[in-house]
N, C-alpha and C positions, 0 to 999 in steps of 0.2 A: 559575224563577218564585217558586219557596218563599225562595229565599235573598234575594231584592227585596224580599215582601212584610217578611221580618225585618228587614232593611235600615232600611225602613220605620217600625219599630214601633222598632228603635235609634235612627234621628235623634229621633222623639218623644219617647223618653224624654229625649234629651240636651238638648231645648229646651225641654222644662216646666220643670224645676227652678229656672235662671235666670230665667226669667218668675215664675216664683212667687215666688221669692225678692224678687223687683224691686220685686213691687205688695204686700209684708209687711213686712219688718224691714230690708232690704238686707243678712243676711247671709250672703256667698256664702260664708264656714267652713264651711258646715253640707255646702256640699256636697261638701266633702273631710272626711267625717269619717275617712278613714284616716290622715291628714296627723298629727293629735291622738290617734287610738288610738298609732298607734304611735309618738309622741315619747313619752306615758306611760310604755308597752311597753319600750321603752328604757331610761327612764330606769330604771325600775324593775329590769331585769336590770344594767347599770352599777352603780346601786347595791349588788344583792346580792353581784355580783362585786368589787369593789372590798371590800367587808366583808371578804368571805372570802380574801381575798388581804391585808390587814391588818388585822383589826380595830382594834388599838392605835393603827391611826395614819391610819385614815382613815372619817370619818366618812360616814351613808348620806346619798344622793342626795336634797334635798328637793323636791317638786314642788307648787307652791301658785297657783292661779288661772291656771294653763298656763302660767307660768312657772320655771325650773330654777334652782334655787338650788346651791353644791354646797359644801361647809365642808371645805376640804380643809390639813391638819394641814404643817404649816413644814419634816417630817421625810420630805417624797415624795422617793422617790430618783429618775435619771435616768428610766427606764423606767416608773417612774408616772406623770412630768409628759406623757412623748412619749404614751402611752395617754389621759391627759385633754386633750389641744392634740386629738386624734384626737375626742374623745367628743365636743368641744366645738364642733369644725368640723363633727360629723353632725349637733347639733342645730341649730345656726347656718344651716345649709341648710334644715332641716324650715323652721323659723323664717322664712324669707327667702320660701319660697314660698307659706308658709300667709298672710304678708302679701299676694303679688301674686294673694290668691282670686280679688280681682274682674276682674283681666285675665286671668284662668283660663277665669272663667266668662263674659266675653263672647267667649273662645275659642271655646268649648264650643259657646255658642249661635252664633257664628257656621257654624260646621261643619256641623251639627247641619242649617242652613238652606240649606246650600250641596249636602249628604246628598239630600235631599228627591227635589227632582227628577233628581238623577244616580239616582236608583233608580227614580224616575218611570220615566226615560228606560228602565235597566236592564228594566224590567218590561216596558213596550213592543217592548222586543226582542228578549226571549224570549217573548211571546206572538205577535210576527208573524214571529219569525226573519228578523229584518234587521240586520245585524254594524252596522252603524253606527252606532245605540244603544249598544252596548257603547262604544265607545270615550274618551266622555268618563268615563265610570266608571273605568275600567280606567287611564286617567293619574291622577285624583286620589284614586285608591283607594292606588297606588304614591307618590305623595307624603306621603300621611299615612302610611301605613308606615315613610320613612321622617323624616317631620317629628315626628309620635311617637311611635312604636313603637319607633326608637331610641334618643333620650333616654329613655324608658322604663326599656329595658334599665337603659342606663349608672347609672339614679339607682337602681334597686334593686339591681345589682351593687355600688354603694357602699356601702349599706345592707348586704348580703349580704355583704361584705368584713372590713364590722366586725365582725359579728357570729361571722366566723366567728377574724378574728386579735384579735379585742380581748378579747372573751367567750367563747371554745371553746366556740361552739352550732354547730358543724359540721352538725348535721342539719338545722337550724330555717333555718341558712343553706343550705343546697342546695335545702331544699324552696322556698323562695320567688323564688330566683333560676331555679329547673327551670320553676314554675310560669310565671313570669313569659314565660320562652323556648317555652315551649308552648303558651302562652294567642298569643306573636305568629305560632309556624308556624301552629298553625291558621287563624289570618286569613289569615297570606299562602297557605297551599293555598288556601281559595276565589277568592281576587285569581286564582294559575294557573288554576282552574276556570271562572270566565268566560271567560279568555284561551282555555282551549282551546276553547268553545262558539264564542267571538268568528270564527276561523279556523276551525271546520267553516261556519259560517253563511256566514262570507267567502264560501267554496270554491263553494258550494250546495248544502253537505249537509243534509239534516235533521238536528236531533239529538230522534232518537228511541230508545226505554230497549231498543225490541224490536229495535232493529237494521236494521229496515224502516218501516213506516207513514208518516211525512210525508217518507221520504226523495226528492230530485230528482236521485237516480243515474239515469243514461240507462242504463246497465245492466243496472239492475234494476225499469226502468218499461217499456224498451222491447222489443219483440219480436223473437230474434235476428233472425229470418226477413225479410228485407227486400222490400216487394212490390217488383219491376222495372218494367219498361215491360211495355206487352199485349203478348204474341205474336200474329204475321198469323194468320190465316184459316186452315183447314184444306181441302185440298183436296175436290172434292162425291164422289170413289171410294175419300176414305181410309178403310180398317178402324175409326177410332175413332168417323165419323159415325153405325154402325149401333146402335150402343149401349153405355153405359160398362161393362159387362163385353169379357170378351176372344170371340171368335169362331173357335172352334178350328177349324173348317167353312170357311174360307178360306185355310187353309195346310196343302193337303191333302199337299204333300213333306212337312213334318212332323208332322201325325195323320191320318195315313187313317182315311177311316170305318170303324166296326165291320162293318156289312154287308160287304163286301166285304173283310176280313180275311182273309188265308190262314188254315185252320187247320193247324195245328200235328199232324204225326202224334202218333200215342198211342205207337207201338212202332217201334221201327226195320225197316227192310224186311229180309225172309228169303230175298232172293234172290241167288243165288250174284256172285262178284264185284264184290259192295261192299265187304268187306271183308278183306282179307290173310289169306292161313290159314298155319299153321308146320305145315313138314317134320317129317311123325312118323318119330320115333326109332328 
């Protein structure tokens, strides 16, 4: 229920911004500002890098009204040029999508609108624990994973590729490529987290945190003890009609009454030929 209402509170954010943006200025750049931090970011390490790998002969990276300028000297050897056709192709990308904002951003708000009630629904079915709720969630939760969470991947991997053969930032590139792979396992473990509620609720389990409470195990609701059918009548001289204790007093073979006990001698008898005597010596 807590991951729905989050849900929730995600589509909203993802359908304000293109409305806002719509009824303001129309532009939907603003809402990729990382698209522009880091073509900056870039350029500015290419630059540096490039310095410092020849100063004499190649001039810094200029960046003027978000566009990339670059002054590069007549004396580049082979391995310069394939590093700038490489520099030139990762900004030519940034460039290409920070154009197509606006079909970004009626992506965005379309999802965003489409989110809503799959979490609706999602909410509803973990409050009345009915699997059938889940399952329109759970296919198009598995499509956007893979409709963007993969390209995702792939276009920071590019990013993380250069930065780590073109510019030796090995660290700055693992950190953003690890990030990026761990920001999409965690979504996909909750995508398996509803799957696995979806199949307890299937089955008819409750899913409850104590193990028991809303559970509809027969097992553990019902009583081993199964009543059967009545048993007939008891006959009107049987022993158990007189009363639900036992009545030792009618099974006098096995307890004879106290009164009329034998008793028991105290000493054996001292009269001759009861017992054996041995031949004295």
């Amino acid at each position: 229920m807590t991951f729905a209402l989050l849900g929730l509170l995600l589509a909203a954010a993802v359908i304000t911004p293109p409305v806002y943006i719509y009824k303001t200025d129309q532009d939907y750049s603003k809402m990729f500002p990382i698209l522009k931090f880091g073509r900056e970011q870039l350029a500015r390490l290419a630059s540096d890098h490039n310095y410092a790998a020849k100063p004499g002969l190649i001039k810094p990276t200029v960046v003027k009204d978000g566009e990339k300028t670059d002054l590069i000297d007549d004396a580049l050897d082979e391995k310069q040029k394939h590093a700038q056709t490489y520099e030139l192709a990762i900004f030519q990308l940034l460039d290409d999508i920070e154009d197509k904002a606006p079909c970004l951003a009626m992506f965005s708000f379309c999802m965003g609108c489409i989110n809503v009630p799959l979490y609706l629904m999602l909410l509803t079915g973990a409050a009345f624990k009915k699997s059938f709720f889940f399952l329109p969630w759970l296919v198009l939760a598995l499509l956007e994973h893979l409709v963007i969470g993969v390209p995702l991947i792939v276009f920071f991997g590019l990013i993380s590729l250069y930065l780590a053969s073109q510019l030796q930032l090995y660290v700055w590139s693992g950190i953003l490529i690890g990030s990026v792979i761990f920001a999409f396992l965690v979504s996909l473990s909750s995508w398996f987290t509803v799957l696995r509620c979806y199949h307890s609720f299937k089955r008819g389990y409750g899913y409850d945190h104590s193990g028991f409470g809303t559970s509809t195990d027969g097992q553990l609701t019902q009583p081993l003890l199964q009543s059967g059918p009545t048993p007939p009548p008891l006959p009107p001289n049987h022993p158990a009609q007189a009363g639900p204790g036992y009545q030792l007093g009618q099974y006098p073979q096995y307890y004879p009454p106290h009164g009329n006990s034998r008793a028991l001698p105290s000493a054996p008898p001292s009269g001759p030929g009861i017992y054996p005597s041995l031949a004295n010596a």
